[in-house]
C-alpha positions in Angstrom: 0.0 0.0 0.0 1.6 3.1 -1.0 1.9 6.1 1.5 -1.0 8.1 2.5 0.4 11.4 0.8 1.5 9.6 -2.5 -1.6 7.7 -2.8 -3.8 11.3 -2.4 -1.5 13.0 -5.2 -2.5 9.7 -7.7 -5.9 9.9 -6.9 -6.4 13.7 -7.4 -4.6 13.3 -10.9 -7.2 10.8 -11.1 -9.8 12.7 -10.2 -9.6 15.9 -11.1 -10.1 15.7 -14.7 -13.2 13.3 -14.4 -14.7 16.2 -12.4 -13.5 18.9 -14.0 -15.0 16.8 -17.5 -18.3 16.8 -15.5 -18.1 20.3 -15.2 -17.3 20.7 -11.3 -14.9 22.0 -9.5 -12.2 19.6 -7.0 -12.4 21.3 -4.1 -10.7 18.6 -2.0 -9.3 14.9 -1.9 -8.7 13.4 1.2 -7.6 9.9 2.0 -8.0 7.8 5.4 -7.6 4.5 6.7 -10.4 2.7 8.3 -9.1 -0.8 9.5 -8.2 -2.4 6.0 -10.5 -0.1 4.2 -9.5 2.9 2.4 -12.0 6.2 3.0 -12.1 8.6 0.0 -13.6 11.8 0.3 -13.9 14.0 -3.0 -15.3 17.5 -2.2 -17.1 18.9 -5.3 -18.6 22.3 -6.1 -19.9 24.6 -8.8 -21.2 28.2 -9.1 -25.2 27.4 -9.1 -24.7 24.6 -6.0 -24.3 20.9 -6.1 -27.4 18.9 -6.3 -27.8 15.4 -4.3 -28.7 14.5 -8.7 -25.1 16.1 -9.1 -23.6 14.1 -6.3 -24.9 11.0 -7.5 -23.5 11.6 -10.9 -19.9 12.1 -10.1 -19.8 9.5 -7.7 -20.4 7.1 -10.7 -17.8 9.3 -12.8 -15.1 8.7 -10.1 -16.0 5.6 -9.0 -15.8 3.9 -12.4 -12.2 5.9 -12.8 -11.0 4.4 -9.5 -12.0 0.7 -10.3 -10.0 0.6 -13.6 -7.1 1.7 -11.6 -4.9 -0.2 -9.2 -4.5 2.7 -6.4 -5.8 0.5 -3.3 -4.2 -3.0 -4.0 -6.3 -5.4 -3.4 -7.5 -4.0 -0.6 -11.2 -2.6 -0.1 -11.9 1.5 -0.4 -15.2 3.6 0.3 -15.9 6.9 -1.9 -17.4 9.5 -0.3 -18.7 12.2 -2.8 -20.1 15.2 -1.2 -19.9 19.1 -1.6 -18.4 21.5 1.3 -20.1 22.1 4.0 -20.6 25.9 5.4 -17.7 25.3 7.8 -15.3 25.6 4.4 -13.3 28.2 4.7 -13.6 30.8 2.0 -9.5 31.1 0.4 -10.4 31.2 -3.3 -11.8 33.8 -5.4 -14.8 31.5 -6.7 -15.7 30.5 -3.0 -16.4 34.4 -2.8 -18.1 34.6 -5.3 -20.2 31.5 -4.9 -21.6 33.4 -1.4 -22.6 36.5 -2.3 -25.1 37.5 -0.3 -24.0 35.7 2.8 -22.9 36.7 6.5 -19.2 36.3 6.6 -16.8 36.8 9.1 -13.2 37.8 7.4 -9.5 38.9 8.9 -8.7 42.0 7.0 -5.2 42.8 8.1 -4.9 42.8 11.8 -8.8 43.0 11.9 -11.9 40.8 11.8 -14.9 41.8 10.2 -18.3 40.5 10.0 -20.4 41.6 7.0 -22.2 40.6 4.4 -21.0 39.7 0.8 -22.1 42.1 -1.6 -20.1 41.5 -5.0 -16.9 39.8 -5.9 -14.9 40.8 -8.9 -11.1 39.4 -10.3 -10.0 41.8 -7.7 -11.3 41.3 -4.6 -14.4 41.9 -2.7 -17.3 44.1 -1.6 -18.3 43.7 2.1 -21.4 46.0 3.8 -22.2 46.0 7.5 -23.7 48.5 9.9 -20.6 50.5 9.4 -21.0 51.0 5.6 -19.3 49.3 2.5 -15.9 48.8 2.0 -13.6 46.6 -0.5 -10.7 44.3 0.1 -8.3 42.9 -2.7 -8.0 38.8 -2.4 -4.5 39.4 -1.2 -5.8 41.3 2.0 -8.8 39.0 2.9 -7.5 35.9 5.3 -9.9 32.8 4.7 -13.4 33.8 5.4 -16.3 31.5 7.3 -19.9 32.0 6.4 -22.0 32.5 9.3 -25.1 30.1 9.7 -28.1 32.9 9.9 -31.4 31.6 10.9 -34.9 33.2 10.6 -33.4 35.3 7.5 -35.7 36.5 4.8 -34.7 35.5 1.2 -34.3 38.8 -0.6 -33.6 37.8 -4.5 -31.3 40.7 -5.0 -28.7 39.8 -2.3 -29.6 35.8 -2.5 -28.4 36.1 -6.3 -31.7 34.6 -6.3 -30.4 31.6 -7.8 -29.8 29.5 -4.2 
């Protein structure tokens, strides 16, 4: 059995075209050992969401790409397929962008902010709170986490009404 960290690399240059072909994003591979089995969890997204349909669908993309490889020996493995959860940090421009409209809370230099997401462009990103609007470039925003708001209206023009 190869090592954990070799074995990840050859299973995301596995993966990542097969869902990048189904027109997804890889947002993450990881690989664990459960007694004999192997655990492998691929994290998918795309801009309009993932649905439980899309799920399904690139679980039988990257399943069927895993059983005509070799990667696990002989031994047994378990593919997760899921997308991120709302505890995913926010690091790349697209996971801005796939939030607009959502609570975040954000280091911006030496402070955190909590706002909401208001528009995300190749440079950065528009935040408004009680205090007003203001930008940040990608290269001042640390990772971001959405905050889970309950009891909140959907308003179409900040929802991207599209969620």
């Amino acid at each position: 059995m190869p090592a954990p960290q070799a074995m990840r690399s050859r299973i995301v240059a596995l993966v990542e075209p097969v869902v990048s072909a189904a027109g997804y994003d890889l947002e993450e591979v990881a690989v664990n050992q459960a007694g004999r089995r192997t655990v492998v969890r691929v994290v998918v997204d795309t801009d309009g969401g993932i649905t439980l349909d899309d799920i399904a669908t690139v679980s039988k993309d990257v399943s069927t790409a895993l059983d005509k490889t070799d990667s696990f020996g002989t031994g047994p493995y378990t593919l997760e397929v899921t997308s991120p959860g709302v505890d995913r940090p926010l690091t790349d421009p697209r996971h801005w962008r796939r939030n607009v409209g959502r609570l975040v809370t954000v280091r911006i230099g030496d402070r955190s902010v909590t706002a909401r997401i208001t528009a995300v462009d190749d440079q950065g990103v528009r935040l408004t709170d009680d205090k007003g609007e203001r930008t940040a470039t990608f290269t001042e925003l640390g990772p971001g986490k959405v905050q889970v708001e309950f009891g909140r209206a959907k308003n179409d023009e900040t929802e991207g009404g599209d969620r």
